[in-house]
ZAKE-81359 format. One record per residue (C-alpha): x, y, z; residue in one letter. Coordinates in steps of 0.2 Angstrom, whole numbers, padded with zeros to 4 digits, always signed. Layout:
XYZA/...
This chain:
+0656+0432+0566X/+0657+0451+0567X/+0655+0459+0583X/+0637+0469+0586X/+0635+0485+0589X/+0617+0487+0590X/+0606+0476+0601X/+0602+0461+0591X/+0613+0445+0589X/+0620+0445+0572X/+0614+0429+0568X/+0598+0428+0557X/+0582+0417+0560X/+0585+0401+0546X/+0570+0395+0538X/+0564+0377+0543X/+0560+0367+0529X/+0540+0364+0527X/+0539+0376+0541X/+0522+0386+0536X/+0525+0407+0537X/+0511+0412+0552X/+0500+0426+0547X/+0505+0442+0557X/+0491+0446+0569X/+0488+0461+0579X/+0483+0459+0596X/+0468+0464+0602X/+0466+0481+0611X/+0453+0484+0625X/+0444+0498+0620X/+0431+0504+0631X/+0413+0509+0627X/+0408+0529+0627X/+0404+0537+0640X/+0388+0543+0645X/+0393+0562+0640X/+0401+0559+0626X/+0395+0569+0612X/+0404+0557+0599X/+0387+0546+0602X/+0390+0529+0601X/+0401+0528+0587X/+0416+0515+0594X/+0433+0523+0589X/+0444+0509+0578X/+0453+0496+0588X/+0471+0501+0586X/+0482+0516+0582X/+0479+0521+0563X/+0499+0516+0558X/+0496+0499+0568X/+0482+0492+0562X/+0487+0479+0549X/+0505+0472+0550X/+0517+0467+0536X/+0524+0450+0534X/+0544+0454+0536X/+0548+0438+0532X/+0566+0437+0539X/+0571+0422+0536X/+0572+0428+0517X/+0584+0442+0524X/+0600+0433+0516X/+0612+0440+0501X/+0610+0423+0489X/+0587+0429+0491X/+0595+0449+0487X/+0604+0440+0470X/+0588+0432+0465X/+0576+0444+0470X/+0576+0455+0452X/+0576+0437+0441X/+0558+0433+0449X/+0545+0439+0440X/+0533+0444+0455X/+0545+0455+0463X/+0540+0473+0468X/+0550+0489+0473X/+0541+0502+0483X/+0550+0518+0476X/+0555+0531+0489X/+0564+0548+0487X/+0567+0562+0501X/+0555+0552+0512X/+0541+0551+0500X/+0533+0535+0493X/+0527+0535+0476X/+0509+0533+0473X/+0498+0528+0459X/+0487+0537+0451X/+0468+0533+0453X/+0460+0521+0441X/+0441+0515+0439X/+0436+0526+0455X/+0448+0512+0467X/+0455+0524+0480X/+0474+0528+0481X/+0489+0515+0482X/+0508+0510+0482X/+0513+0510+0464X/+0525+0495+0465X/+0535+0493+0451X/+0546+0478+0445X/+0563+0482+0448X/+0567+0481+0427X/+0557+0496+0428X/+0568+0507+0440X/+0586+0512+0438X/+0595+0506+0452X/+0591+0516+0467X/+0606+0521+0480X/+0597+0509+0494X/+0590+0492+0496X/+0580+0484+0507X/+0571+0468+0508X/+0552+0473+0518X/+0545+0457+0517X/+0532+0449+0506X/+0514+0455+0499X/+0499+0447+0505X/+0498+0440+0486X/+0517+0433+0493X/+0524+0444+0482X/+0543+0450+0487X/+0543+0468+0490X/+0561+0479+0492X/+0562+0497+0495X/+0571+0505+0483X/+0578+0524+0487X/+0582+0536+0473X/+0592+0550+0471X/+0584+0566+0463X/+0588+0563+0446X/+0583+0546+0445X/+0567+0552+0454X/+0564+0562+0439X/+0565+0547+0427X/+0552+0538+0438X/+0540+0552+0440X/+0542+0567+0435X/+0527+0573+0443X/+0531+0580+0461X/+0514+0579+0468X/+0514+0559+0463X/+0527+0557+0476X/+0517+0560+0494X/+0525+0559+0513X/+0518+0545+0522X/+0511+0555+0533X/+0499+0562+0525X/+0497+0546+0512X/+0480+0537+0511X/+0486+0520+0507X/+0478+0503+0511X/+0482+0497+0528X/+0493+0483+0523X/+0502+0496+0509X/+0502+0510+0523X/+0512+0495+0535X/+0525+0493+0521X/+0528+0513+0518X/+0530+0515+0538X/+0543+0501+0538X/+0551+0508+0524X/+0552+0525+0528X/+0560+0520+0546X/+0573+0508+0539X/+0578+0522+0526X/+0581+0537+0540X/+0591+0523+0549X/+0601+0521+0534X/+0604+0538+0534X/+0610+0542+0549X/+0621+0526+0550X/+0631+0530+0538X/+0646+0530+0549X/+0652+0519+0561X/+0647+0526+0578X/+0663+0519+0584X/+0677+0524+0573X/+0669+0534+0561X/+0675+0522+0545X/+0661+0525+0532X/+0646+0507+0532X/+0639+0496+0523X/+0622+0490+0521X/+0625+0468+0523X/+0607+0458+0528X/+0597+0465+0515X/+0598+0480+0521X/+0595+0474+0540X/+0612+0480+0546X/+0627+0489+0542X/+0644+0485+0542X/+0660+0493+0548X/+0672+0486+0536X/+0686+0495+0548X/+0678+0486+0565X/+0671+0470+0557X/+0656+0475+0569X/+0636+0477+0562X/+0626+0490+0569X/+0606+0485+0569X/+0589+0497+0568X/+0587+0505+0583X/+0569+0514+0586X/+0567+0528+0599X/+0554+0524+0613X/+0542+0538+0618X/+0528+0541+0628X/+0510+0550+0626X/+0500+0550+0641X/+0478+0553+0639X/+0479+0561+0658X/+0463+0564+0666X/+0456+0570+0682X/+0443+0566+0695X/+0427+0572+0683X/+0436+0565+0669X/+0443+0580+0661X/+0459+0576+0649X/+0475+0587+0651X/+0481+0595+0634X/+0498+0603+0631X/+0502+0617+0619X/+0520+0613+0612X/+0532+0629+0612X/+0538+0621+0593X/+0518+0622+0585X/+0508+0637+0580X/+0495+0647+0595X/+0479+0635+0600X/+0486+0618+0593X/+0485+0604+0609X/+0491+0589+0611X/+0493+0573+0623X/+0508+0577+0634X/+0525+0565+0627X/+0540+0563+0629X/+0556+0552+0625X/+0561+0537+0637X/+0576+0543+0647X/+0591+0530+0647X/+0590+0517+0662X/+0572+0520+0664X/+0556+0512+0662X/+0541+0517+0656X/+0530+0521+0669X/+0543+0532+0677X/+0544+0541+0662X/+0525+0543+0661X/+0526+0551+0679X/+0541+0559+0674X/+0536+0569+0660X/+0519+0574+0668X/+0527+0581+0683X/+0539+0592+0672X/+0528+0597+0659X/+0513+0600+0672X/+0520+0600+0689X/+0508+0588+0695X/+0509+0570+0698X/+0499+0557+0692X/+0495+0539+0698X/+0484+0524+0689X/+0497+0524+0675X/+0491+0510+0662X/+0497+0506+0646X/+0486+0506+0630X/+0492+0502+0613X/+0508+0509+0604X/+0512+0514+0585X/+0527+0518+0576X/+0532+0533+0572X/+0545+0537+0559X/+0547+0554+0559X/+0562+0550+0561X/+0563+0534+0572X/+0552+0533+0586X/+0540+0521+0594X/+0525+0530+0601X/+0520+0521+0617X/+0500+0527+0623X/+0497+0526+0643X/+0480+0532+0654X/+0484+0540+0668X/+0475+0551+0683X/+0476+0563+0695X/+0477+0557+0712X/+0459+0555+0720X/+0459+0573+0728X/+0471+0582+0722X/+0468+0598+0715X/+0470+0599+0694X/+0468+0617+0697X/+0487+0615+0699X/+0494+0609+0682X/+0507+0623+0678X/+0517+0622+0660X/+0535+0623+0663X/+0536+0637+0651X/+0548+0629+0641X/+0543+0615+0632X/+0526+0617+0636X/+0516+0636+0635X/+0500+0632+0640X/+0489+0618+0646X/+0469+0614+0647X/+0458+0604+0654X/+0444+0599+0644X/+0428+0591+0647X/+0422+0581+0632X/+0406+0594+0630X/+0420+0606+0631X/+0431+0596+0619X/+0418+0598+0605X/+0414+0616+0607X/+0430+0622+0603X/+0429+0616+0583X/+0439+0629+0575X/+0446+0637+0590X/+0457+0622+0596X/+0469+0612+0584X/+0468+0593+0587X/+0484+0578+0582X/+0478+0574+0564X/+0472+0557+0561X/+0489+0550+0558X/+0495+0551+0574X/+0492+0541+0591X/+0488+0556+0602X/+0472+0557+0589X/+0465+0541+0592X/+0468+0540+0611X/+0459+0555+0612X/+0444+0549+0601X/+0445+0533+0613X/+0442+0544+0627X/+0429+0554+0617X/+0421+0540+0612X/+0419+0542+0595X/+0428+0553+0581X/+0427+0570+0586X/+0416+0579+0575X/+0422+0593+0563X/+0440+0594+0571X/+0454+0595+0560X/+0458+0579+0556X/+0443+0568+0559X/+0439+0555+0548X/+0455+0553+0541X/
C-alpha cells in the first residue's frame, strides 16, 4: 500500500452488502430568538450557513476505478461541467428558477479532470468534469451561461455538489506536484487523491480551517472590521486562519487581540460552512467583551485591519447605503442576521 501523505488512511470505506445508504443530515443549529430591539422584527434568520444548508451524498464507497470504468455505460449518469471555477448553468425554462445543467458524459468531450461527487437525490451518479478553454467553447459558447459559484442561485442540494466540486478542483490544481519531491501526480480514487508515481505516496484533500468571530459587548453592540484588501465602508466579522498546533478557541482570542487589541472571553462555537475560495473551512464563534471592560478600547492594528465599529442593531440598520455588509453567500452574513435577528433590510446582499 502507498504511503500517505495527507491526513487520511489510504484505505477506502468498502460497501457492505445490503447495507442501506443513510440519508445525509444536517444537524441542528441553536438559533436563538430576536431580540427585543431588533429592527429585523420577528422574522427568524435560516437555520444554517447559506453553503451548509443541504448536504450531498458523496457516496465513498463508489470512490473505486472498476465504478470510474462503468460510470459513462449507465444511462443515468451526469457530469457537472466546470471551467476556470465556473459551473455551467441551465437556462430558465417554464418560469422554474435557475439550476445545474448536468449533462450525460456522451454529451461532453472529455474534460482534463474527473471526479466522482457522489450521487443525486434521484440516485443518479454525478462526476465533475473540468474543461479547458476550448472545449468550454464547444459546451457553451455563451460566457454568461458559465456563473462562479459564488454568486450562483442554484438549488440547495445542486448548490452542495458545485461547493464540493469547485473545492476538489482547486485541490487538484495546486497538487499537481508532489509536495515531496516535486515529481509531477496523478489523480487515483476517483479523483479523491493523488499519486506520486516517483514516491508511491498519495496526497488527500486538505481544507484550510478559519475562524470568524460575531464579538459583542456588554450592551450588545457587534464589533465590525474593515479589511485593508476591500474598498472604504465595507465591514465584516473579524477572521482569520487557524495557526499550526493550535485550537480553535485560541485562535478566536488570538485574532481578536491582534486585530482589535482587546481580549474577549465567552468564546462559543456556532455553526461552520465551507468555503472554497480557495480551500477553507469557515468555522463561526460568539464571543464578548469581558464584563467591564471598556470596548472603547478596540484599536485596529493598522495592517490587516483599517477601521473598526461598534454597532448597535438600531445603529446597524441605519447605515443602508453607507455601510457594505458580507453578501448572502457568505457566513459572516448569516451570523450577523442571527444577531440581528432577521435579514437586515435593504443591505447589499439581503435576501439572497
Amino acid at each position: 500500500m502507498a504511503p500517505s501523505l495527507g491526513s487520511r488512511s489510504a484505505e477506502r470505506p468498502t460497501a457492505t452488502p445490503g447495507r442501506p445508504t443513510p440519508t445525509p443530515v444536517v444537524p441542528e443549529v441553536f438559533v436563538p430568538e430576536p431580540a427585543e430591539d431588533a429592527p429585523g422584527g420577528a422574522t427568524p434568520p435560516a437555520p444554517h450557513p447559506p453553503l451548509a444548508r443541504t448536504p450531498a451524498d458523496r457516496d465513498a464507497e463508489a470512490r473505486t476505478e472498476e465504478a470510474g470504468e462503468a460510470f459513462a455505460s449507465r444511462a443515468d449518469a451526469r457530469v457537472l461541467a466546470m471551467h476556470a471555477g465556473r459551473v455551467l448553468q441551465a437556462m430558465r425554462v417554464g418560469g422554474r428558477g435557475p439550476e445545474l445543467e448536468l449533462r450525460h458524459p456522451s454529451a461532453l468531450p472529455d474534460p482534463e479532470l474527473r471526479v466522482y461527487l457522489g450521487r443525486l437525490p434521484g440516485g443518479e451518479p454525478l462526476e465533475l468534469g473540468v474543461f479547458g478553454d476550448e472545449a468550454a467553447r464547444r459546451i457553451e459558447p455563451e460566457p454568461a451561461r458559465w456563473v462562479g459559484v459564488r454568486g450562483a442561485e442554484l438549488p440547495e442540494v445542486e448548490l452542495a455538489f458545485a461547493v464540493e466540486a469547485l473545492g476538489l478542483a482547486n485541490w487538484h490544481r495546486s497538487h499537481a506536484s508532489c509536495p515531496r519531491c516535486g515529481a509531477p501526480t496523478e489523480p487515483v480514487q476517483r479523483g479523491w487523491a493523488r499519486r506520486c508515481p516517483a514516491e508511491d505516496a498519495l496526497v488527500f484533500p486538505r481544507t484550510d480551517p478559519a475562524i470568524i468571530t460575531l464579538v459583542t459587548d456588554d450592551e450588545d453592540r457587534v464589533l465590525l472590521g474593515s479589511n485593508a484588501m476591500w474598498e472604504p465602508n465595507r465591514y465584516s466579522l473579524l477572521a482569520g486562519f487557524v495557526e499550526p498546533g493550535e485550537s480553535l478557541e485560541s485562535a478566536v482570542a488570538r485574532e481578536i487581540r491582534e486585530e482589535a487589541g482587546i481580549g474577549v472571553d465567552r468564546i462559543a462555537y456556532v455553526a461552520s460552512q465551507p468555503w472554497p475560495f480557495p480551500a477553507s473551512l469557515m468555522l463561526g464563534f460568539t464571543a464578548r467583551v469581558p464584563a467591564g471592560a471598556d470596548a472603547a478600547l478596540a484599536r485596529p492594528d493598522g495592517e490587516e485591519i483599517l477601521s473598526l465599529r461598534w454597532f448597535s442593531r438600531a445603529e446597524l440598520a441605519s447605515t443602508v447605503g453607507e455601510v457594505t455588509l458580507p453578501d448572502g453567500t457568505s457566513i459572516a452574513r448569516w451570523m450577523l442576521e442571527r444577531w440581528f435577528g432577521g435579514p437586515i433590510p435593504d443591505a447589499p446582499g439581503a435576501g439572497e
